[in-house]
C-alpha positions as CSV (number, residue, x, y, z in Angstrom):
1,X,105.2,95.9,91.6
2,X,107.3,93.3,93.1
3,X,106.5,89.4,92.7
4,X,106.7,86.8,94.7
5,X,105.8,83.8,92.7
6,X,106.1,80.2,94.6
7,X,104.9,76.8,93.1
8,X,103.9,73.6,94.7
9,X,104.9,70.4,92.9
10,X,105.7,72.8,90.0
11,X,109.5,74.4,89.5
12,X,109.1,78.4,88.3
13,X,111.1,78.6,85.3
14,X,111.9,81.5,84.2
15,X,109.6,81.6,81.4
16,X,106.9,81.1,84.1
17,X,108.4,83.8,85.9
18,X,108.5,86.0,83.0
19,X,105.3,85.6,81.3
20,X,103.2,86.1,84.5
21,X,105.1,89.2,85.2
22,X,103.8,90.9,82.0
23,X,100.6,89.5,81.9
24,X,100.0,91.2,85.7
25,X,102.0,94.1,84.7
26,X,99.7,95.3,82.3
27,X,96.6,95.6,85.5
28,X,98.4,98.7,86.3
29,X,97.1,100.9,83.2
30,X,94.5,100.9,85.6
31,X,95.8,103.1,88.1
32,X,97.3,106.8,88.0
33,X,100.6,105.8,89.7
34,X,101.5,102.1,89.5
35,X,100.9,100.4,92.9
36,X,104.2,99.6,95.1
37,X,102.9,96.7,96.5
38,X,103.8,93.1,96.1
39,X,102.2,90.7,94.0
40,X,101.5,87.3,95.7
41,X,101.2,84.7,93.0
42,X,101.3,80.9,94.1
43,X,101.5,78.0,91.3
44,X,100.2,74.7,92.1
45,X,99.5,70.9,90.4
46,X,97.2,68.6,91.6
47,X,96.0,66.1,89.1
48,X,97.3,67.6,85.8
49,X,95.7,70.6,87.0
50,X,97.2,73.6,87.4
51,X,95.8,76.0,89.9
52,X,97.3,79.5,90.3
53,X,96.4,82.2,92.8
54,X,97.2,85.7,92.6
55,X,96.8,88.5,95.7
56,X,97.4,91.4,95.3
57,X,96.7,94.2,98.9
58,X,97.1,97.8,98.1
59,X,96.8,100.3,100.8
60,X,93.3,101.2,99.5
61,X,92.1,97.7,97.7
62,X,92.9,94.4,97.6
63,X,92.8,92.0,94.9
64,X,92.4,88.4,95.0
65,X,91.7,86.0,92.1
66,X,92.3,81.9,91.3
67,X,91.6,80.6,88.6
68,X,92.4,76.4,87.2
69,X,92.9,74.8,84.3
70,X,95.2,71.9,82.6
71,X,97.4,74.8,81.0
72,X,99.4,76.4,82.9
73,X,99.7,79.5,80.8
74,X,95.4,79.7,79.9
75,X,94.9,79.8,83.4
76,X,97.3,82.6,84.1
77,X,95.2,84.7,80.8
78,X,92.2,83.5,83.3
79,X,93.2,84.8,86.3
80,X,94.5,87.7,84.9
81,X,91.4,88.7,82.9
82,X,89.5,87.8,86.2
83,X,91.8,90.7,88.1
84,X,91.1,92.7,85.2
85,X,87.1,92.5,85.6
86,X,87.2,93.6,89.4
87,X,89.6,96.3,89.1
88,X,86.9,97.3,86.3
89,X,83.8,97.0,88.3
90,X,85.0,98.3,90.9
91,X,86.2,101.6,89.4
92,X,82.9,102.0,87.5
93,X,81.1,101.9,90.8
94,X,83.5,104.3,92.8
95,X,83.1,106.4,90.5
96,X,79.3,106.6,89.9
97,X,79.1,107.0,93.3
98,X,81.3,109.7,93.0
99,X,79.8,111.8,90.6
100,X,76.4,111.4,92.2
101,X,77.9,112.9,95.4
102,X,79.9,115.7,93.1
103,X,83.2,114.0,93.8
104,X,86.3,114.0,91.2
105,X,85.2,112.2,88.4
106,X,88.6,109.7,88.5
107,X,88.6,108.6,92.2
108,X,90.0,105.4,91.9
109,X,93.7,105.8,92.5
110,X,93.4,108.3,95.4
111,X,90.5,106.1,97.3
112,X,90.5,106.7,100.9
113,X,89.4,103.7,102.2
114,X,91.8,100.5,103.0
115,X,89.4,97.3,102.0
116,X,90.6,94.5,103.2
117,X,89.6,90.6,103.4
118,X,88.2,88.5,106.8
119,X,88.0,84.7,106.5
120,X,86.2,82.1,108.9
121,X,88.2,80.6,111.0
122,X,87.9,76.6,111.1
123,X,87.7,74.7,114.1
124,X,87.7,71.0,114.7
125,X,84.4,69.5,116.6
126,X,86.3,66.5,118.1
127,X,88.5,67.9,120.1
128,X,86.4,71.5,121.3
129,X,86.9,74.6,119.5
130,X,90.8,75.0,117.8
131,X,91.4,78.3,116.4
132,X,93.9,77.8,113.2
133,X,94.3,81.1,112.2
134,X,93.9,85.0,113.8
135,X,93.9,88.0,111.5
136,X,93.9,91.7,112.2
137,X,93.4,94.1,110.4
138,X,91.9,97.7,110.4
139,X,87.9,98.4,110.2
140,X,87.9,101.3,107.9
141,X,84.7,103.4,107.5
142,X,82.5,102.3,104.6
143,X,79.0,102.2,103.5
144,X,77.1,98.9,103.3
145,X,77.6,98.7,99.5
146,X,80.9,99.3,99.7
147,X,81.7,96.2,101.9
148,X,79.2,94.3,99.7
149,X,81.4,95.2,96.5
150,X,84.8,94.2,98.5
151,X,82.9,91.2,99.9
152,X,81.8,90.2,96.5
153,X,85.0,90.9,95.0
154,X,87.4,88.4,97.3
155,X,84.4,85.6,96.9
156,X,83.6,85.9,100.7
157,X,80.1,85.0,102.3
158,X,81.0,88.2,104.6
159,X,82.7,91.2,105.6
160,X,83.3,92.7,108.8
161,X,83.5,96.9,108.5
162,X,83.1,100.0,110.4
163,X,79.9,101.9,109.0
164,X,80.5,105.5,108.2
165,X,77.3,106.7,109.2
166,X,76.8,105.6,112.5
167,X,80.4,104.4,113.6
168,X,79.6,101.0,114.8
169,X,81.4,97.8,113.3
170,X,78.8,96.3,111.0
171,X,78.8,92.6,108.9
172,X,77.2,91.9,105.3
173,X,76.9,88.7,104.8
174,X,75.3,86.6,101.4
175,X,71.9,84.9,102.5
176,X,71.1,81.7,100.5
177,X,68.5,83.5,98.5
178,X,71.4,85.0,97.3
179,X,70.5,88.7,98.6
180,X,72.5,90.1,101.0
181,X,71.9,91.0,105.2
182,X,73.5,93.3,107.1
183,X,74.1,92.9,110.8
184,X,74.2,96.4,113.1
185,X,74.6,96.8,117.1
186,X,71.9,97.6,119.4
């Protein structure tokens, strides 16, 4: 993995550097070949608080986590052991939905599907509708569960996917009763 670690009102020393190298480092016992990708890892202080934030997209998931605390270093375990607790939930559930369908039994590292994160864009009321910020990214086929899981995983009220079944771009989205809805096409 390659790191890019930036701070806000906080230098990177290199004992920063270093310590939140091996503590992310150690996420990839999780996988059967250890993921290319880069590591996204910003630092911030706001009020003797330190706030860090670690992304990290794979081809087939993407991990996202923040965690704060007035240590620098606890909240790096934090976030860490919250990356840790996805990448374990979600394997468990990959791969009892695996088994049930007669799938390999270790299905993780050779998922097929790219999971990936939407986000609301915010407007301004004053002045009409501003759009801040486009993404784009691919719909990949999925269940409903799945893109509940990857919703639930980046902390998202929704997810936009592509259902496998029928083809047609779907939305889950977390109700205030705390269930979950899922919006399909005519």
């Amino acid at each position: 993995m390659k790191y890019n670690i930036r701070g806000e009102n906080i230098e990177v020393t290199g004992a920063i550097k270093t310590y939140i190298e091996k503590k992310i480092s150690k996420l990839e016992r999780y996988f059967e070949t250890p993921p290319t990708s880069d590591v996204n890892v910003n630092l911030s202080v706001y009020n003797d608080e330190q706030e860090i934030e670690v992304t990290i997209p794979m081809p087939n998931l993407l991990l996202r986590a923040e965690e704060k605390n007035t240590d620098l270093y606890a909240a790096i375990d934090l976030v860490v052991d919250k990356l840790e607790r996805q990448i374990r939930k979600y394997k468990t559930k990959i791969n009892r939905k695996t088994r049930a369908k007669g799938a390999p039994k270790h299905i993780f590292a050779e998922m097929e599907k790219d999971l990936l994160a939407s986000e609301l864009e915010e407007y301004d009321d004053e002045e009409g509708v501003e759009i801040v910020r486009t993404k784009r990214f691919d719909l990949k086929p999925m269940d409903s569960e799945e893109a509940v899981l990857q919703m639930d995983m980046l902390g998202h009220s929704f997810y936009v996917f592509t259902n496998a079944e029928s083809g047609d771009t779907n939305v889950v989205y977390r109700r205030h009763d705390g269930r979950y809805g899922l919006i399909e096409p005519n």
